[in-house]
Backbone as JSON, one array per atom type, in Angstrom:
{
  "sequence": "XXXXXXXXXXXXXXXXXXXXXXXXXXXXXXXXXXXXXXXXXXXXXXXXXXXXXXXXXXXXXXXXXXXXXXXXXXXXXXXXXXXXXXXXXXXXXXXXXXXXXXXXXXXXXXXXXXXXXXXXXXXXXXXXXXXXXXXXXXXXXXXXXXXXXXXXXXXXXXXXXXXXXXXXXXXXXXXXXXXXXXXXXXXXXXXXXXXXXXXXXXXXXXXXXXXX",
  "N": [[104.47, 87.82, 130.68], [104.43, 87.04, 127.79], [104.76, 89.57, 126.37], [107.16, 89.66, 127.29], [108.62, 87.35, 126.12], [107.93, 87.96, 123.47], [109.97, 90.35, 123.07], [112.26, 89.52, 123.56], [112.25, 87.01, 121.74], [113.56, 87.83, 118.56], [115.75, 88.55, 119.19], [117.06, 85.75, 120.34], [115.89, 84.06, 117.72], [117.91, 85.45, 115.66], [120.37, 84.38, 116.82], [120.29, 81.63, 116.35], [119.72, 81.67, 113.38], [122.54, 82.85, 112.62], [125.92, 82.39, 112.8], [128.35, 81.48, 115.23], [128.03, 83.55, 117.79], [130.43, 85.32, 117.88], [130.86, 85.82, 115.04], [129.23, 87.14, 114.18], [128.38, 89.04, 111.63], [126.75, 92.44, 111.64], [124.97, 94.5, 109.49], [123.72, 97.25, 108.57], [120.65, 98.54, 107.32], [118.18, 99.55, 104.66], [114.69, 100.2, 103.81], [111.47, 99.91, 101.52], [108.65, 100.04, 100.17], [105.6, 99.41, 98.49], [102.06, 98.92, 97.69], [98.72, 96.86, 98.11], [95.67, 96.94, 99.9], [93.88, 94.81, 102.04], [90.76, 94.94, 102.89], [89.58, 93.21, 106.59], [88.73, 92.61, 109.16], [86.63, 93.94, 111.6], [83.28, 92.73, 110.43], [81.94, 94.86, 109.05], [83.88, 95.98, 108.05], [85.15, 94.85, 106.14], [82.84, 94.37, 104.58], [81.94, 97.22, 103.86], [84.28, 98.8, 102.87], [86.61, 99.62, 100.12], [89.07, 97.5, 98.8], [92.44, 98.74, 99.58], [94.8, 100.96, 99.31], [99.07, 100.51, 100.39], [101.23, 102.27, 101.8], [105.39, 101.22, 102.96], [107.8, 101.88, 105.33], [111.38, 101.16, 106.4], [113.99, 100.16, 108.65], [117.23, 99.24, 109.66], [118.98, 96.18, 110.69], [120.82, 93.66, 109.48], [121.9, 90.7, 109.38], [125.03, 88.28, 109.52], [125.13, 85.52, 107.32], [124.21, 82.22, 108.08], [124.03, 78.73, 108.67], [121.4, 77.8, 108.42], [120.59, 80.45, 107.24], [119.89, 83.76, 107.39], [119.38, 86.55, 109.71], [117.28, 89.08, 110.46], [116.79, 92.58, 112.5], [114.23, 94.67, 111.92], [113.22, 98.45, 112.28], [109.73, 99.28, 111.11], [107.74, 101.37, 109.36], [104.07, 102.08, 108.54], [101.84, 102.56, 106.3], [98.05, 102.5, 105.56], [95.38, 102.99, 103.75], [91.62, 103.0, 102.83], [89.32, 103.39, 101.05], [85.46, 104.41, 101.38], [82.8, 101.73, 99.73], [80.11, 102.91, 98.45], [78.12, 101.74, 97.16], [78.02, 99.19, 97.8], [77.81, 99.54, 100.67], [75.01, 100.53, 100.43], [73.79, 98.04, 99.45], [74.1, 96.5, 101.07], [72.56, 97.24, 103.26], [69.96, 97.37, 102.33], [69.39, 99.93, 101.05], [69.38, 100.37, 98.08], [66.52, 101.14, 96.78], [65.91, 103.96, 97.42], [65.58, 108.01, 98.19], [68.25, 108.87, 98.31], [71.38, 110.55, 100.36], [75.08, 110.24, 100.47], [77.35, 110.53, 102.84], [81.28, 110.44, 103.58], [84.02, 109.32, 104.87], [87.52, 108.01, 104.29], [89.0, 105.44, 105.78], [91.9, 104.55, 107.62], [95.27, 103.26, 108.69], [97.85, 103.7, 110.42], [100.91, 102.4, 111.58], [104.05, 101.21, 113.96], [106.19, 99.18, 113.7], [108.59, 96.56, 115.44], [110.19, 94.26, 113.87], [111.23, 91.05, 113.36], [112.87, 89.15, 110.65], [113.01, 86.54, 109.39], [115.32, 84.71, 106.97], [115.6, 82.26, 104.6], [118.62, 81.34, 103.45], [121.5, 80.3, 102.18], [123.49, 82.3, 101.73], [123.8, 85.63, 100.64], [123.26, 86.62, 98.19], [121.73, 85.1, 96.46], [118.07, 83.93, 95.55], [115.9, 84.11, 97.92], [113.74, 82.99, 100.75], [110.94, 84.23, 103.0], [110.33, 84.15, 106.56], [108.36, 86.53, 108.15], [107.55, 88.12, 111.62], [106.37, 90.28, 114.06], [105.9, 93.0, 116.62], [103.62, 95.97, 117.84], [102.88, 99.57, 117.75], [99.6, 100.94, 116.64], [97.42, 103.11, 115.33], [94.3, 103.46, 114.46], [92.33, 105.94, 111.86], [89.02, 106.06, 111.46], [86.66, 106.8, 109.4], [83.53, 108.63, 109.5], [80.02, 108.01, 108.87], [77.58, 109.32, 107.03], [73.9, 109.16, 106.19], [71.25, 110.7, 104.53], [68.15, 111.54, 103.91], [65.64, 109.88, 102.19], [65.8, 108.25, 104.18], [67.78, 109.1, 107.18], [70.82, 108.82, 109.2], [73.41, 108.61, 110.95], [76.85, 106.93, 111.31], [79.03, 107.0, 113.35], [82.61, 108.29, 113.14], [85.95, 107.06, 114.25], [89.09, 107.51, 116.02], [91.72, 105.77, 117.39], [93.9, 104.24, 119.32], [95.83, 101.71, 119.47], [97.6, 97.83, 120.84], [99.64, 96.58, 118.3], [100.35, 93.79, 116.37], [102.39, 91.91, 113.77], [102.22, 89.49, 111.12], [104.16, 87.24, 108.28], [104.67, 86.58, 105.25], [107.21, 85.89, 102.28], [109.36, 86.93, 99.5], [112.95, 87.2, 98.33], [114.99, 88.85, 96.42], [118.15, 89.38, 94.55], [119.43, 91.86, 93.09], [121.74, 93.71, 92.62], [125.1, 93.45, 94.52], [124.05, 94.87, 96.91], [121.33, 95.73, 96.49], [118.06, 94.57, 97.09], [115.0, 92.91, 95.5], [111.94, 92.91, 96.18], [109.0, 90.74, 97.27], [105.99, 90.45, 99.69], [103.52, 89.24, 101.78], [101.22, 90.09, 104.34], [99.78, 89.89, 106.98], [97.95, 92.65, 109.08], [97.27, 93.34, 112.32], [94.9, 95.07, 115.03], [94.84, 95.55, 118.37], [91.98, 96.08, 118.67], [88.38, 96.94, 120.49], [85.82, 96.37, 118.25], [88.1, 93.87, 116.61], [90.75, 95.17, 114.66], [91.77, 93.99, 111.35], [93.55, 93.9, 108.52], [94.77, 92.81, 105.17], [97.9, 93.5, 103.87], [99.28, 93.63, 100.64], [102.42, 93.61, 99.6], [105.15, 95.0, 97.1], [108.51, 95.79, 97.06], [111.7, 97.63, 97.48], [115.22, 96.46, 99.09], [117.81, 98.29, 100.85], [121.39, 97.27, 101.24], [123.64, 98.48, 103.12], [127.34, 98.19, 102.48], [129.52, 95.42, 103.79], [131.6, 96.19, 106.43]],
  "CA": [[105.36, 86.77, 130.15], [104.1, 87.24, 126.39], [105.36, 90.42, 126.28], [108.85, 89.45, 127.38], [108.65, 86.23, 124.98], [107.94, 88.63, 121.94], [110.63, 91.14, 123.19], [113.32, 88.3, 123.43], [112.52, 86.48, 120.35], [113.85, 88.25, 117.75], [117.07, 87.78, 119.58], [117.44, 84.51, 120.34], [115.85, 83.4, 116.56], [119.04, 85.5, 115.28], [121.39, 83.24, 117.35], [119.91, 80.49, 115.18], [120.03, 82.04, 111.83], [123.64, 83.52, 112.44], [126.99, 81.58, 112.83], [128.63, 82.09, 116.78], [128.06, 85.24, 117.7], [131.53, 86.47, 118.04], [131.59, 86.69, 114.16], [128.14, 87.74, 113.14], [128.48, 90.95, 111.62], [125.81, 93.41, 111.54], [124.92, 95.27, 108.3], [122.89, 98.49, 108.24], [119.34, 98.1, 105.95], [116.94, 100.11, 104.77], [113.48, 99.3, 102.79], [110.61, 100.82, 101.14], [107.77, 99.01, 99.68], [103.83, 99.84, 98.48], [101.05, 97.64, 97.07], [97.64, 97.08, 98.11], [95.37, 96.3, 101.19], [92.47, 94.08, 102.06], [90.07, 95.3, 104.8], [88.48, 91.82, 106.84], [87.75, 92.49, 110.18], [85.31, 93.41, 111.8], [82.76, 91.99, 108.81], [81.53, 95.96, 108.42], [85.22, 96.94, 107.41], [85.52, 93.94, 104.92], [81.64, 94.84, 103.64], [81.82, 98.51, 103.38], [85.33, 99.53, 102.63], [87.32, 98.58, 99.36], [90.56, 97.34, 99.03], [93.02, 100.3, 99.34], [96.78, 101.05, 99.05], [99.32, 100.57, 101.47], [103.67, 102.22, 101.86], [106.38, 100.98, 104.07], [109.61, 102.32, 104.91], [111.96, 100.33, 107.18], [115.72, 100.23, 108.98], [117.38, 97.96, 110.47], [120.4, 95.61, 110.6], [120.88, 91.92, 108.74], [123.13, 89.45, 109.98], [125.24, 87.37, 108.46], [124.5, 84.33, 107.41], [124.38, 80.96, 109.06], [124.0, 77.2, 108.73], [119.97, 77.5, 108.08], [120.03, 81.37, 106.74], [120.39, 84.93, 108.05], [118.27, 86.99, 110.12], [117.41, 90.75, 110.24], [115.68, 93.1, 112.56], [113.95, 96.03, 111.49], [111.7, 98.67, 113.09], [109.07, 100.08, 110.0], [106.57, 102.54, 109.36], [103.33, 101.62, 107.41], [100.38, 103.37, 106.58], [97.63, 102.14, 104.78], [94.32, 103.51, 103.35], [90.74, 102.45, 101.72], [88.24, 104.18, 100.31], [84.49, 103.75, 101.53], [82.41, 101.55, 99.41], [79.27, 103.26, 99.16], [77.47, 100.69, 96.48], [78.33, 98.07, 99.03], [76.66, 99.86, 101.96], [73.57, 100.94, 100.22], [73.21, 96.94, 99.2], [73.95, 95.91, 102.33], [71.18, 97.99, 103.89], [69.06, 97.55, 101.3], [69.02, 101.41, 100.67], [69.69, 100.91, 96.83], [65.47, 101.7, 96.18], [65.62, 104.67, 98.28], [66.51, 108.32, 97.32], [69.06, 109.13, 100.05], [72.39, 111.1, 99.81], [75.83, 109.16, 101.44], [78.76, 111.07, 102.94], [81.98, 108.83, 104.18], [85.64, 109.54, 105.03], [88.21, 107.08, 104.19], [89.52, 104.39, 106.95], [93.67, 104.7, 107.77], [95.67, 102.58, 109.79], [98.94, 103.87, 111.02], [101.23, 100.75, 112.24], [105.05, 101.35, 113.64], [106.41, 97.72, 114.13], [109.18, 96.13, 115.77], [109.8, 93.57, 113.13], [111.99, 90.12, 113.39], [112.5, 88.85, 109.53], [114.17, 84.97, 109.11], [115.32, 84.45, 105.52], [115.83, 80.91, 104.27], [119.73, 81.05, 102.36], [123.02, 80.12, 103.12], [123.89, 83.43, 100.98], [122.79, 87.09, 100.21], [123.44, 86.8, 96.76], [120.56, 83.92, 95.77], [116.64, 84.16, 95.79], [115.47, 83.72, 99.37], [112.43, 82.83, 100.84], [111.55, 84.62, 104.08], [109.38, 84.8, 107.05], [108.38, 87.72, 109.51], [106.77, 89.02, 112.41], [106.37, 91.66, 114.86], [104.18, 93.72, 117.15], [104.18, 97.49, 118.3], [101.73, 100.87, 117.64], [98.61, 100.43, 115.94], [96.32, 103.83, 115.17], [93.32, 103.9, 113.21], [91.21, 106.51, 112.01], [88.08, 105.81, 110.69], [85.87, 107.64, 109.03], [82.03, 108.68, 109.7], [79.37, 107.78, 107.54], [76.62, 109.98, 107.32], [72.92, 108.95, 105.41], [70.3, 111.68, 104.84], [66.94, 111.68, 102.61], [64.71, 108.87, 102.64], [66.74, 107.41, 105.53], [68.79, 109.73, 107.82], [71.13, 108.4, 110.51], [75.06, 108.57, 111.01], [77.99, 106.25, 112.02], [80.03, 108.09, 113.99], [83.68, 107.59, 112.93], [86.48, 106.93, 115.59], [90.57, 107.09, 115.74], [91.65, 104.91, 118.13], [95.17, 103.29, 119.31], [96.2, 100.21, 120.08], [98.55, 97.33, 120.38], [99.09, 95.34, 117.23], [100.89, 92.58, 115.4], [102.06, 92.03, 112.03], [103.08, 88.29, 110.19], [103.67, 87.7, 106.98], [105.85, 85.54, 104.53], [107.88, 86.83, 101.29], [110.39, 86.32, 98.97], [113.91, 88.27, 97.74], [115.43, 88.72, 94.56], [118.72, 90.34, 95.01], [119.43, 92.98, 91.94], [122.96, 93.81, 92.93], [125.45, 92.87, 96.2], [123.55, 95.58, 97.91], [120.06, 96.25, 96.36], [117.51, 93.39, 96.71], [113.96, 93.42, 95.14], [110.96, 91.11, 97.77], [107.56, 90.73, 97.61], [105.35, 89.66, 100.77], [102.15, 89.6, 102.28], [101.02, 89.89, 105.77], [98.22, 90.13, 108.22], [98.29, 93.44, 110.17], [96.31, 93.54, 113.85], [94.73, 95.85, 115.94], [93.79, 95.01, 118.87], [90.77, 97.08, 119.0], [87.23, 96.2, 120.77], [86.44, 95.01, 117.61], [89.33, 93.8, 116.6], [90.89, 95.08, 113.07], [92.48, 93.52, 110.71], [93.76, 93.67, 106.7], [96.39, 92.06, 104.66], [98.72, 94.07, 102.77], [100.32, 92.92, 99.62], [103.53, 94.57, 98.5], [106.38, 94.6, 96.35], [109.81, 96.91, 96.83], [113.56, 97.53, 97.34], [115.58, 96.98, 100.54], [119.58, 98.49, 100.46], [122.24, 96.75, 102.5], [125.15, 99.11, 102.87], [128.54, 97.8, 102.28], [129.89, 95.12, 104.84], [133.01, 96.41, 106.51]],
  "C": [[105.34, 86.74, 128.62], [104.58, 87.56, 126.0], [106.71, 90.38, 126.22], [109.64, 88.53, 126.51], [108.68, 86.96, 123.59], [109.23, 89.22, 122.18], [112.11, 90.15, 122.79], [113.47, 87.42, 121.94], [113.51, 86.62, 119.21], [115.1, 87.56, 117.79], [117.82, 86.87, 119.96], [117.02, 83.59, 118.87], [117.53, 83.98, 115.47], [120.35, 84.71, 115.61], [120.77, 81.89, 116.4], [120.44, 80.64, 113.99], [121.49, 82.34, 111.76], [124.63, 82.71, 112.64], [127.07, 82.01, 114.14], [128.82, 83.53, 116.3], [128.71, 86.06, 117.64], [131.94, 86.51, 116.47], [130.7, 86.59, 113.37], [128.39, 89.67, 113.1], [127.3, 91.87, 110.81], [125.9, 94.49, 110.38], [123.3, 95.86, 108.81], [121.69, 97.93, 106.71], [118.64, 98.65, 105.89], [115.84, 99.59, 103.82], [112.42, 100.27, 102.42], [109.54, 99.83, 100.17], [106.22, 99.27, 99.54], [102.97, 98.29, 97.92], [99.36, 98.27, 97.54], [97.07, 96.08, 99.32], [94.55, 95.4, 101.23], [91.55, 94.22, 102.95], [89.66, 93.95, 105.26], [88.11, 91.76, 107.93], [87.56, 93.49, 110.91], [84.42, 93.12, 110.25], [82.23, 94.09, 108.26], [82.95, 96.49, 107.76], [85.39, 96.03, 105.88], [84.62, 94.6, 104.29], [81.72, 96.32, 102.67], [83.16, 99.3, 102.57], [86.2, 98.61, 101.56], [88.84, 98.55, 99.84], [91.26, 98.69, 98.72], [94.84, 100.23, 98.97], [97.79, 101.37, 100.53], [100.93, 101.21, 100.95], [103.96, 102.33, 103.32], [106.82, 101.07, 103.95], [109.72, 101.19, 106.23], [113.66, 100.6, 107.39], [115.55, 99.53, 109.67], [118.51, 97.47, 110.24], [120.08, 93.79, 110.29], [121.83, 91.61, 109.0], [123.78, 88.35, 109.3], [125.13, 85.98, 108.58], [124.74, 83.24, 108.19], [124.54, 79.51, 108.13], [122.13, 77.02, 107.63], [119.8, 78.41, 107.23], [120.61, 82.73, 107.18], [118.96, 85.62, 108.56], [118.45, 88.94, 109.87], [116.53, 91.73, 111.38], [115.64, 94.52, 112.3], [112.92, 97.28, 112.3], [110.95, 99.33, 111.65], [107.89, 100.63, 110.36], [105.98, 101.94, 108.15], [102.38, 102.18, 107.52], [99.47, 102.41, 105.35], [96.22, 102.88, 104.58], [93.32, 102.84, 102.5], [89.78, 103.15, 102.21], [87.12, 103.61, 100.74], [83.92, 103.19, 100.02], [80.86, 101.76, 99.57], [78.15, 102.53, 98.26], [77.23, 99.67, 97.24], [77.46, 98.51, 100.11], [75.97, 100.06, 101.63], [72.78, 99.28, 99.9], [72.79, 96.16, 100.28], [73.01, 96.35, 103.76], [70.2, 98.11, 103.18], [68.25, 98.71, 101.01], [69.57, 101.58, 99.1], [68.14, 101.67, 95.89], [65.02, 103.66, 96.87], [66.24, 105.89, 98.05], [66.85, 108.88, 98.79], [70.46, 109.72, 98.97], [73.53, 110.63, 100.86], [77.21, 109.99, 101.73], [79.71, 110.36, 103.81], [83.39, 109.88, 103.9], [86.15, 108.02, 105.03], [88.96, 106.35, 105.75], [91.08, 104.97, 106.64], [93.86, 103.86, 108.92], [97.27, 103.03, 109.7], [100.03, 102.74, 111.76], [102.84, 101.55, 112.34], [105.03, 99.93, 114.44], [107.86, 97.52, 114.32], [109.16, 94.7, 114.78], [111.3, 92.44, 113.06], [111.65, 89.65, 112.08], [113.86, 87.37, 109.82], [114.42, 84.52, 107.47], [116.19, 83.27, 105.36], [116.83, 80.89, 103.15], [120.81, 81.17, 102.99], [123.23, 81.49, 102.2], [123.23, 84.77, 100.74], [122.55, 87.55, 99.02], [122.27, 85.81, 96.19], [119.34, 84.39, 96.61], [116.61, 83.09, 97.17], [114.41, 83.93, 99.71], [112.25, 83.47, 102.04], [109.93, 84.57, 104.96], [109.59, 85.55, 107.94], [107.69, 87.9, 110.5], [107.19, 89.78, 113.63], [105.41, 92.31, 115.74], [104.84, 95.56, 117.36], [102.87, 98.1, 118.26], [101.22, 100.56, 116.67], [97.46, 101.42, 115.7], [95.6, 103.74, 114.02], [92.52, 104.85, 113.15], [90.24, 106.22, 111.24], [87.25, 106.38, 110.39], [84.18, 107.91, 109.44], [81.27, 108.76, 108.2], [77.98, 108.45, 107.66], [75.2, 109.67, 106.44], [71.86, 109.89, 105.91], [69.48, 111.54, 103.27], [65.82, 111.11, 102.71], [64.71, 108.7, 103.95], [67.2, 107.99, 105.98], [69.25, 108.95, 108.78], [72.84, 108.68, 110.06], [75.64, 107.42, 112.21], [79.07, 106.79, 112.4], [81.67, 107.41, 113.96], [84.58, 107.68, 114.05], [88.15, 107.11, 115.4], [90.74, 106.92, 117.43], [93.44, 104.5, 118.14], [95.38, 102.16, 120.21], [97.38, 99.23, 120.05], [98.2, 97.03, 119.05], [100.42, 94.7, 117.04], [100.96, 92.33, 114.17], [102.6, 90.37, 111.71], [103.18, 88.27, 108.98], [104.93, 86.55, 106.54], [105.95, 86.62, 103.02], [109.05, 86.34, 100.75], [111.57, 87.48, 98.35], [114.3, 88.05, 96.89], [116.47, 89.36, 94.64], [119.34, 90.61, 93.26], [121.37, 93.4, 91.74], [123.92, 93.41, 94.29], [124.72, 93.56, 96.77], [122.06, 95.87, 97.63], [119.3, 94.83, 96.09], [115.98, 93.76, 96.29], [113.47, 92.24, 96.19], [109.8, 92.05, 96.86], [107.36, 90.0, 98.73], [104.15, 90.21, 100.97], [102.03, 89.14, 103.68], [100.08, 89.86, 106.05], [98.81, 91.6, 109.06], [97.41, 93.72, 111.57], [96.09, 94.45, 114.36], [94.6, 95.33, 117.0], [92.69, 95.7, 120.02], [89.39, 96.26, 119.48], [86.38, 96.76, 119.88], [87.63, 94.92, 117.33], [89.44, 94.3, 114.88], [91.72, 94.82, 112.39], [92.51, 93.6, 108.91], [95.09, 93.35, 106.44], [96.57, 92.66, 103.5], [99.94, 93.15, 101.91], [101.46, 93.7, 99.3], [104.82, 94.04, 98.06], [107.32, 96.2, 96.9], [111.03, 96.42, 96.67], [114.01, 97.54, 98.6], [117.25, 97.39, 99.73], [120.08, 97.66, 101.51], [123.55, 97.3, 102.41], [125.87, 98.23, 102.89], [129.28, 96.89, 103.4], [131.17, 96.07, 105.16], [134.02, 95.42, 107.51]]
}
């Protein structure tokens, strides 16, 4: 029932945002957008791994406006990446007196999302406020961490897929009739046994071809 509730959504919050349906008209959209991540869960991904960098592309179709706003959905591709922190794990094991040598592969999370966006303007031409979410594919790979010297032992790294979920809020700036600038920030989910989670910040450009 969840499942069918997410699936449905999108499309019944566009009947909201849109005028009657026999004269919402569907515009083509694409997007592209980077920034930066935040690792936070499980507590070893927050501890050990810094913040990293994340890009998203996106397509999709925006609707025209309504009474409250306009809606949009999109499906996007996001990858994100961070670097081990290996200052961080030697503190947090209190292996900074110790002479040891630390080898580590970087974390990745792979995300394609099904993504419902609601933007708060009677117009496409004025700064709009917006929120989103979504669920879909969710791979991570994670790296292994290997300690040898004093101390030897290894954390055996894993790639893994799963569902996930993304939310997020954001704002637009539109540049020309067709090119708008946003920023937003989200939460992105795994839902891995643990579960993982980081929140990407970014700024880009979406296009909105030409009504006809």
């Amino acid at each position: 029932r969840l499942a069918l509730l997410l699936l449905l959504s999108p499309f019944l919050l566009s009947r909201l945002f849109a005028q009657d349906d026999t004269s919402t008209v569907k515009t083509p959209e694409i997007s592209l957008a980077g920034g930066i991540s935040f690792p936070y869960l499980p507590g070893q991904f927050q501890d050990y791994w810094k913040k990293g960098w994340n890009v998203d592309a996106g397509y999709g179709y925006s609707f025209s406006p309504g009474t409250i706003g306009y809606s949009s959905v999109l499906a996007t591709m996001e990858y994100a990446r961070s670097a081990f922190d290996i200052t961080a794990f030697k503190s947090q094991l209190n292996l900074g007196q110790k002479k040891i040598a630390v080898t580590n592969n970087p974390t990745s999370v792979l995300s394609l999302m099904l993504i419902y966006k609601g933007t708060f303007s009677p117009s496409k031409r004025m700064l709009a406020p917006y929120f989103l979410f979504g669920f879909g594919y969710f791979h991570l790979s994670e790296g292994t961490i290997g300690v040898s010297g004093d101390t030897a032992f290894t954390i055996t790294g894993q790639s893994r897929t799963a569902f996930g979920w993304t939310a997020g809020v954001g704002v637009e700036l539109p540049i020309t009739e067709s090119i708008r600038f946003f920023i937003q920030a989200k939460s992105v989910l795994g839902v891995i046994d643990p579960v993982r989670q980081y929140f990407p910040i970014s700024g880009g450009f979406s296009y909105r071809f030409p009504e006809r």
